[in-house]
C-alpha positions in Angstrom: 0.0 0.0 0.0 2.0 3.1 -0.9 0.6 6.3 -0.5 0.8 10.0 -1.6 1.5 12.6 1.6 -1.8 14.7 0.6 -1.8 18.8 0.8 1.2 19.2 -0.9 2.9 22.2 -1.6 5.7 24.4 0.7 4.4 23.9 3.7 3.6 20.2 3.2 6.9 19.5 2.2 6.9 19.1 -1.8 3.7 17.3 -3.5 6.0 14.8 -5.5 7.5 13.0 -2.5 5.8 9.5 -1.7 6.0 7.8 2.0 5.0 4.3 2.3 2.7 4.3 5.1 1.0 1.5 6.8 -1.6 0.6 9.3 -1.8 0.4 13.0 2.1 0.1 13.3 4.4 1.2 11.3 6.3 1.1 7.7 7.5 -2.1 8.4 5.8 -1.0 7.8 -11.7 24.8 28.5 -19.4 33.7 35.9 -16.1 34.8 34.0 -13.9 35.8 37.0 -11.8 33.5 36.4 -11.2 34.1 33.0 -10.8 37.7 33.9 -8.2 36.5 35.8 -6.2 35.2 33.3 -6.2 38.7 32.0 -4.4 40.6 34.7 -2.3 37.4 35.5 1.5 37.5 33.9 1.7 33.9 32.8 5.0 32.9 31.0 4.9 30.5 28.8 7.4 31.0 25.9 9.1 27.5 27.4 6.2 26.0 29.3 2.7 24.4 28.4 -0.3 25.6 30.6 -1.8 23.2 31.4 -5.6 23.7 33.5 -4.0 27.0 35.7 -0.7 24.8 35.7 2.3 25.5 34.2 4.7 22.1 33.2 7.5 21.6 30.8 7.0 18.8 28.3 9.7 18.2 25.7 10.0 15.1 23.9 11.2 12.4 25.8 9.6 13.3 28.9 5.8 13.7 29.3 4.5 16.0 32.1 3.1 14.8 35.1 1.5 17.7 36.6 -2.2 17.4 36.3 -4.9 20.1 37.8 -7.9 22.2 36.7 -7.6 25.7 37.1 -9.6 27.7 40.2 -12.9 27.2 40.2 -15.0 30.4 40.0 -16.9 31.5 43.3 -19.7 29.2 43.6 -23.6 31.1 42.8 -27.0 29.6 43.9 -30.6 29.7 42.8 -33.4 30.2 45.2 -37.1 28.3 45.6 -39.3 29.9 47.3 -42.2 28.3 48.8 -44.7 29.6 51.5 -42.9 27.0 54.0 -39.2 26.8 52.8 -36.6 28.2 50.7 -34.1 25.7 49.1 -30.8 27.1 47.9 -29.8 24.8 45.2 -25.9 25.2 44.0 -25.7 26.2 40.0 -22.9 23.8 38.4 -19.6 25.4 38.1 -17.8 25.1 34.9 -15.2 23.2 34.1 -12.1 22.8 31.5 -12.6 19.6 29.5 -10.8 18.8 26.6 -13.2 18.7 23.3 -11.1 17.6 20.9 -7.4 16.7 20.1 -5.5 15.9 17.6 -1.7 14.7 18.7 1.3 15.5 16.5 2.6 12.2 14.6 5.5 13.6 13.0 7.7 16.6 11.5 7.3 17.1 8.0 7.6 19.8 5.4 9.0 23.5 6.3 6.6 26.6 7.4 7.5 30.0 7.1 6.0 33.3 6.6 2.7 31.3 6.6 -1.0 30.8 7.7 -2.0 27.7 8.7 -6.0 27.0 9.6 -7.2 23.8 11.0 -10.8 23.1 11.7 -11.9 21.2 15.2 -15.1 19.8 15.6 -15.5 20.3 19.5 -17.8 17.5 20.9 -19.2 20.0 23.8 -20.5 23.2 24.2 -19.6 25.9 26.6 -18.8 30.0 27.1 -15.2 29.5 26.2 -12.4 28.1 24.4 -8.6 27.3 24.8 -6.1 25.4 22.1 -2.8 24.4 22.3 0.0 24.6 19.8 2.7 21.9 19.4 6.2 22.2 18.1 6.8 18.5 19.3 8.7 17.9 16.0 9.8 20.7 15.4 13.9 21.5 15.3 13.6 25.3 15.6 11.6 27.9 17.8 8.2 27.8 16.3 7.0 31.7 16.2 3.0 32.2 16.5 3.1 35.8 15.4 -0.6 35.6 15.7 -3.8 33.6 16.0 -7.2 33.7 15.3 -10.5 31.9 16.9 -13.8 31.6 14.4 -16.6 30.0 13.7 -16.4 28.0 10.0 -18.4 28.4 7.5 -17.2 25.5 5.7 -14.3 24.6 4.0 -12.0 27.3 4.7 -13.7 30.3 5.1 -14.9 31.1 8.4 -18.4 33.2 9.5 -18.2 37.0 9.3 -17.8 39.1 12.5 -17.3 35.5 14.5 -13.6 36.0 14.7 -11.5 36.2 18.0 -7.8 37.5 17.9 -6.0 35.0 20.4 -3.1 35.8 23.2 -0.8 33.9 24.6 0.2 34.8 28.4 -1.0 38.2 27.3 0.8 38.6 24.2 -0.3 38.3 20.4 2.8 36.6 19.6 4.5 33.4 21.5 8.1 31.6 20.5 7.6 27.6 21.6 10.8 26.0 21.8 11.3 22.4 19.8 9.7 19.5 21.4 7.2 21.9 23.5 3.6 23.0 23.4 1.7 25.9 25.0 -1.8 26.9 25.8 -2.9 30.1 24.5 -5.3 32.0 27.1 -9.1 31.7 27.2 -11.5 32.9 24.5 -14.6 34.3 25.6 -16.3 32.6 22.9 -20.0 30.4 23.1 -19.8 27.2 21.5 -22.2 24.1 20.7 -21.7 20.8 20.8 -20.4 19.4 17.6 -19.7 22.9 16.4 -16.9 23.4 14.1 -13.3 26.2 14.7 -11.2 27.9 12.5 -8.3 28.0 14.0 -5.4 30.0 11.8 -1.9 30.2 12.7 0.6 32.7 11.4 4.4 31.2 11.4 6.2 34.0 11.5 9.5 31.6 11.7 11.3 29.1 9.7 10.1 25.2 11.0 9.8 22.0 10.5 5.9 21.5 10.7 4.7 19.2 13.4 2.0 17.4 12.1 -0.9 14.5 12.1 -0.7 12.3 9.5 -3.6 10.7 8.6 -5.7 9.0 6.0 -6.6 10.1 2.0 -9.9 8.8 2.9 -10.0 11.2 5.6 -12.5 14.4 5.3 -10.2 18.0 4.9 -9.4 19.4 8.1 -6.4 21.9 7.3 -5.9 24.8 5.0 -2.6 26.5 4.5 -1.0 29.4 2.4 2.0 28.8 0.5 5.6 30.1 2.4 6.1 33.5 2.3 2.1 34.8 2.2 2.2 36.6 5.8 -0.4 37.0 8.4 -3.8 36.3 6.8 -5.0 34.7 10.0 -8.3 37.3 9.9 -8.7 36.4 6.3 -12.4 35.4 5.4 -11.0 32.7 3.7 -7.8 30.8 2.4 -9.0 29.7 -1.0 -7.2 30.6 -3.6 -4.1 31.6 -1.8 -2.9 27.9 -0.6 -3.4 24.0 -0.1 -5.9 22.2 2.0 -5.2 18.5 3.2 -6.7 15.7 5.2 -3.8 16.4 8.0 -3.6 19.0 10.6 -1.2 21.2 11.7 0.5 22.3 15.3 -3.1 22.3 17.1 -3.1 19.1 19.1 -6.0 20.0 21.3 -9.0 22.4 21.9 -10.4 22.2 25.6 -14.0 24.3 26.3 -14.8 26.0 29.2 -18.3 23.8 30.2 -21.4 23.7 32.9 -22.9 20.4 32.0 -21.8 16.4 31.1 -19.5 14.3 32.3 -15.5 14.0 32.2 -14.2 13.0 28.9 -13.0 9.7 27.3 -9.6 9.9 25.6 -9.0 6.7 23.2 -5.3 6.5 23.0 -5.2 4.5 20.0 -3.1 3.4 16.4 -4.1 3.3 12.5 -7.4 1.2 13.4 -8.4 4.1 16.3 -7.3 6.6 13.6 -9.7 5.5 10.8 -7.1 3.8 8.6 -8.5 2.9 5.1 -11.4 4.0 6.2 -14.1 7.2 6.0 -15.3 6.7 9.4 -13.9 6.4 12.6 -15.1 4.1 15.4 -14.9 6.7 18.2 -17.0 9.1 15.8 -19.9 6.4 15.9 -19.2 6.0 19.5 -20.1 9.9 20.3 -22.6 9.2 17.9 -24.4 7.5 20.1 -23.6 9.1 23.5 -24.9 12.1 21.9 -28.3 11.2 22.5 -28.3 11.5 26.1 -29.6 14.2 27.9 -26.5 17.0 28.1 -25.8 16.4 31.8 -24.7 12.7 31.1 -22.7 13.2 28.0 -19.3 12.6 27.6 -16.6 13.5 24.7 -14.8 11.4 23.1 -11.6 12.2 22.0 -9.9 10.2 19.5 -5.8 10.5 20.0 -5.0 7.7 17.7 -1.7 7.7 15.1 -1.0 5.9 12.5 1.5 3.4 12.3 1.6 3.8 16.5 3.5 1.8 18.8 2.9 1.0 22.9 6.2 0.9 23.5 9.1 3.1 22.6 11.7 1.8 20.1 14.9 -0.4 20.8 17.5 -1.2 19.1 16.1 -4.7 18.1 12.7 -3.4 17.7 12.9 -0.2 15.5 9.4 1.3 15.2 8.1 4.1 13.4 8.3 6.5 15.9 10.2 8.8 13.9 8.9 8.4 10.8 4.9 9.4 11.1 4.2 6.5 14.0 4.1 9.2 16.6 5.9 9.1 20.2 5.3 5.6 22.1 1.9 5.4 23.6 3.9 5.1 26.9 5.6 8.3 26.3 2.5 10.2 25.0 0.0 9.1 27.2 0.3 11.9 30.0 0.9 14.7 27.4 -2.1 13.2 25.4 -4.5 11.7 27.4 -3.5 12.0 31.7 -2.9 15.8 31.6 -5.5 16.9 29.5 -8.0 18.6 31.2 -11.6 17.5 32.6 -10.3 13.7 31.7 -11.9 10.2 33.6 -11.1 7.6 31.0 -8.4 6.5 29.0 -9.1 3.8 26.6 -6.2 2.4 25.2 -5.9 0.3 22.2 -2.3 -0.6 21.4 -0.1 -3.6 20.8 -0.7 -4.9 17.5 2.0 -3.2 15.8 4.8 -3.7 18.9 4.2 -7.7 17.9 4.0 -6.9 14.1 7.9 -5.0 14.8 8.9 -7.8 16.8 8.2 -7.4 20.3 7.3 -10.1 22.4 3.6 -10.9 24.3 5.4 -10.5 27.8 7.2 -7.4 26.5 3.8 -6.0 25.4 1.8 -7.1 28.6 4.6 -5.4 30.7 3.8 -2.1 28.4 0.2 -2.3 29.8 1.1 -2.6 33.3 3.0 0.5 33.1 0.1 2.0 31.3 -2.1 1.1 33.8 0.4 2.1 36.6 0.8 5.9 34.8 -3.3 6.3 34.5 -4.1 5.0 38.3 -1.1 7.4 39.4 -2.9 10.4 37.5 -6.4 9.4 38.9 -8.0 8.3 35.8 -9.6 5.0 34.9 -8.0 2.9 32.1 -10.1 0.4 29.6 -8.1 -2.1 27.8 -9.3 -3.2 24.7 -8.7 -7.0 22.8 -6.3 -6.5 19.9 -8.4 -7.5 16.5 -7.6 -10.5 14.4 -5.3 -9.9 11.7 -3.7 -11.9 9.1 -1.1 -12.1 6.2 -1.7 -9.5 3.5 0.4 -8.3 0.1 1.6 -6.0 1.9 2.6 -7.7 5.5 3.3 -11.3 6.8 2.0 -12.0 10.1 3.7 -15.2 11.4 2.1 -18.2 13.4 4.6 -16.8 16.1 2.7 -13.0 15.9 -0.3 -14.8 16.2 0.7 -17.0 19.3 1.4 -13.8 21.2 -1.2 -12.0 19.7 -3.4 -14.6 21.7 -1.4 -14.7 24.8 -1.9 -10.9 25.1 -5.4 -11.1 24.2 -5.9 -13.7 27.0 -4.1 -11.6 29.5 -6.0 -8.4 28.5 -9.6 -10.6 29.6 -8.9 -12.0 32.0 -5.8 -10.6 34.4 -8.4 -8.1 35.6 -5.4 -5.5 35.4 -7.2 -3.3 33.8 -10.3 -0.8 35.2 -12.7 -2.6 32.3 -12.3 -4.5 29.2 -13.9 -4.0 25.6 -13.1 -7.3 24.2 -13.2 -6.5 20.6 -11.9 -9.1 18.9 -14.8 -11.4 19.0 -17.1 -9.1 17.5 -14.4 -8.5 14.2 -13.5 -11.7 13.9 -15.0 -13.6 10.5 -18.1 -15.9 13.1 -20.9 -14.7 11.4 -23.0 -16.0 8.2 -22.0 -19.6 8.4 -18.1 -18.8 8.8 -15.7 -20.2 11.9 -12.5 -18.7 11.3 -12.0 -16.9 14.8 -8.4 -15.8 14.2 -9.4 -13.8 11.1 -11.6 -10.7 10.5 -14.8 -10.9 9.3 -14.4 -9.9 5.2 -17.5 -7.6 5.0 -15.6 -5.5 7.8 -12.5 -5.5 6.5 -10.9 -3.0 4.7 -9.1 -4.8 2.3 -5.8 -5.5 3.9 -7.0 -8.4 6.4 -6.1 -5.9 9.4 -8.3 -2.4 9.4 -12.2 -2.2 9.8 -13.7 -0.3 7.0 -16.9 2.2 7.4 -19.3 -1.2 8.2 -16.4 -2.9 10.5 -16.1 0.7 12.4 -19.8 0.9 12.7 -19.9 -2.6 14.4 -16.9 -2.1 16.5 -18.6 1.0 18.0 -22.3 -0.7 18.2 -20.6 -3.7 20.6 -18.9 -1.4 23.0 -20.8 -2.0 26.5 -21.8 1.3 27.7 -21.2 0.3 31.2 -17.3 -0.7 30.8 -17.3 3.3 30.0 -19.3 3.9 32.9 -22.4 5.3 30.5 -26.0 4.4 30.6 -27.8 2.2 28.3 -27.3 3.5 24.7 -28.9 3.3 21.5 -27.0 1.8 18.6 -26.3 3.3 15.5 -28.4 1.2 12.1 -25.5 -1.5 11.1 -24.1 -0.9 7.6 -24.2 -4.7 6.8 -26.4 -7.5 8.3 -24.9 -10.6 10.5 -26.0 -13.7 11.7 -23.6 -15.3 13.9 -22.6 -19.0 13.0 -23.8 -21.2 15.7 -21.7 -23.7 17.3 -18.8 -20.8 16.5 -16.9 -20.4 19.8 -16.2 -16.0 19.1 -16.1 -15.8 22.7 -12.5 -17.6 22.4 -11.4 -15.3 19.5 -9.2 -15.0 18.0 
């Protein structure tokens, strides 16, 4: 499977160079006082991330482990008022929670002298917004010489007189040294649930872009002038004067300021979390669903998958693709991507078929998880395991009896160690038991996506439809219509899959 880099241009990097890019794995493959606060606070953060009122380094071998919300604002009541009583009943106080993310995979391509606008589809509303910019891969200072906040209006224009200039600690302007990310300061800015942001970047500097690789089947979520176009961060639109891709560009997260719902569920995932070879994500149809619950008991789900992503970091006799679009270890990212976020409960994580695929073994992998599971319990936050799908030999890949043997092991320890806070055993449910088949260790063809390893839109839809709302601490759901129809085989034993 090779694949074309898509936006190409300056800032992408060139649109003639090719990457070979595969799966899971590899290639081998945020009333107001407290945000009036912020204004007449002097918050330095040229070197720092804020992160929730708390300032923490985080470069790119270590992940910060500070994790706090910011103040909460002086608590207000409303009164009842009957002829025997009056009950004062607390109003909810708001609270950070991250909305949406996004986490930088890799450096590619050079920026400078340009606008860059990503668009974030926030899964809840609130009265005000917060990103943060990444120059994780970067191997200069990455100069913001100013941002922008709007409302889109599709594609890359955004909605007239909805614009917000954004500050950083204050300032327009903010240098972010490699391997680091910042916080800009609070928006005062309403949003809805499943509202989509323009968010536009000038780089006033010369960088290598970080980025998030993902997907040509992926829907366009970055616009970008060529180098050398300036500031046209308050521009009505882009088109025209650039590129647009299915990537985006040094916003990693956007967190709203909220009064209602529950804390959020980061999926700390790979290429199969990611949407791989597919138009549809499974955490997608998974907020899908919890969206139809009353607003006090929704949840966001945030989706921090990368393709090509390994649990554990590389060695030298099991290279991984961590440096070439894979993303940083899921051990390494988790805290920067999923523990210190703000307004988090629940990591799921979803990683290990690509640290067998490189070569690592089922006890090296299970040793990962423990750690994992030792970092989330540390930080306060439950941690959901999930069974890793069945997979098979393709053109492309050979997956040996060995990888399968661990692939099993690990699957076995994953049910049934009790290690983890809750399970979602997946692999049953993918696995190719259904319509008179009994083949346990392989997917199930109408899910797959072609390459015996990735769930396409119907294997996504399924994936998301099995997920036991209580293992996520949710009520009872409603599942979305199935793409294809199933009758499972009888006398197939999926429960033992794969």
């Amino acid at each position: 499977m090779t694949h074309y880099l898509p936006g190409g241009g300056p800032l992408a990097g060139g649109s003639g160079r090719r990457r070979r890019v595969f799966s899971s794995r590899r290639s081998r493959n945020w009333p107001l006082m407290a945000l009036l606060a912020v204004v007449t606070a002097a918050v330095v953060v040229a070197a720092t991330l804020v992160s929730g009122g708390t300032t923490a380094a985080t470069n790119r071998s270590q992940t910060a482990t500070i994790k706090t919300d910011p103040p909460s604002a002086p608590p207000t009541a409303s009164s009842t008022t009957t002829a025997a009583t009056t009950t004062t009943v607390p109003a909810p106080q708001p609270v950070w929670r991250v909305a949406w993310g996004s986490p930088m995979a890799w450096g590619y391509g050079v920026a400078s002298d340009a606008t860059v606008r990503d668009l974030a589809t926030v899964a809840l509303g609130g009265q005000a917004v917060k990103f943060r910019v990444s120059n994780l891969w970067g191997t200069q200072p990455l100069v913001i010489g100013a941002a922008t906040l709007a409302q889109s209006a599709g594609g890359s224009a955004i909605v007239p007189g909805s614009s917000h200039a954004v500050t950083f600690g204050g300032a327009p302007s903010v240098t972010i040294p490699p391997g680091q990310a910042v916080y800009t300061d609070p928006v005062q800015m309403a949003v809805t649930e499943n509202e989509t942001l323009a968010i536009s970047l000038w780089v006033q500097s010369t960088t290598v872009v970080s980025l998030h690789w993902c997907c040509t089947t992926s829907p366009i979520r970055d616009y970008f002038t060529a180098n050398g176009r300036g500031n046209l961060t308050a521009a009505p639109t882009l088109l025209g004067v650039g590129y647009q891709s299915t990537q985006t560009r040094f916003v990693d997260s956007v967190d709203v300021l909220e009064t209602t719902g529950q804390p959020s569920i980061v999926v700390v995932g790979d290429s199969i979390t990611d949407g791989y070879n597919s138009t549809l994500r499974w955490t997608h149809v998974l907020q899908e669903r919890i969206d139809t619950l009353p607003a006090s008991e929704q949840r966001a789900v945030i989706n921090e998958g990368i393709s090509a992503n390994a649990l554990l970091p590389p060695t030298a006799a099991v290279p991984t693709d961590e440096t070439k679009s894979g993303g940083l270890a899921g051990l390494t990212r988790l805290a920067s991507n999923a523990l210190d976020q703000p307004g988090v409960g629940e990591v799921v994580l979803f990683l290990g078929t690509n640290d067998l695929w490189f070569g690592s073994s089922a006890s090296e992998v299970i040793a990962g998880y423990q750690q994992a599971i030792a970092q989330a319990h540390k930080a306060g936050v439950r941690i959901v395991g999930v069974t890793l799908l069945p997979r098979s030999t393709d053109k492309d890949e050979y997956w040996s009896p060995a990888d399968q043997e661990n692939l099993v092991t690990v699957d076995d320890w994953i049910r049934n160690s009790g290690a983890f806070d809750g399970v979602l055993n997946m692999a049953p449910v993918m696995a190719d038991v259904y319509n008179g088949q009994c083949n346990p260790a392989a997917m199930f063809p109408p899910y797959d996506s072609g390459d015996n390893l990735h769930p396409n839109p119907a294997g996504q839809t399924a994936f998301a439809d099995a997920i036991n709302p209580a293992t996520l601490q949710l009520p009872p759901l409603p599942q979305v219509p199935p793409l294809v129809s199933v009758t499972p085989t009888p006398g197939c034993d999926a429960a033992s899959a794969p």
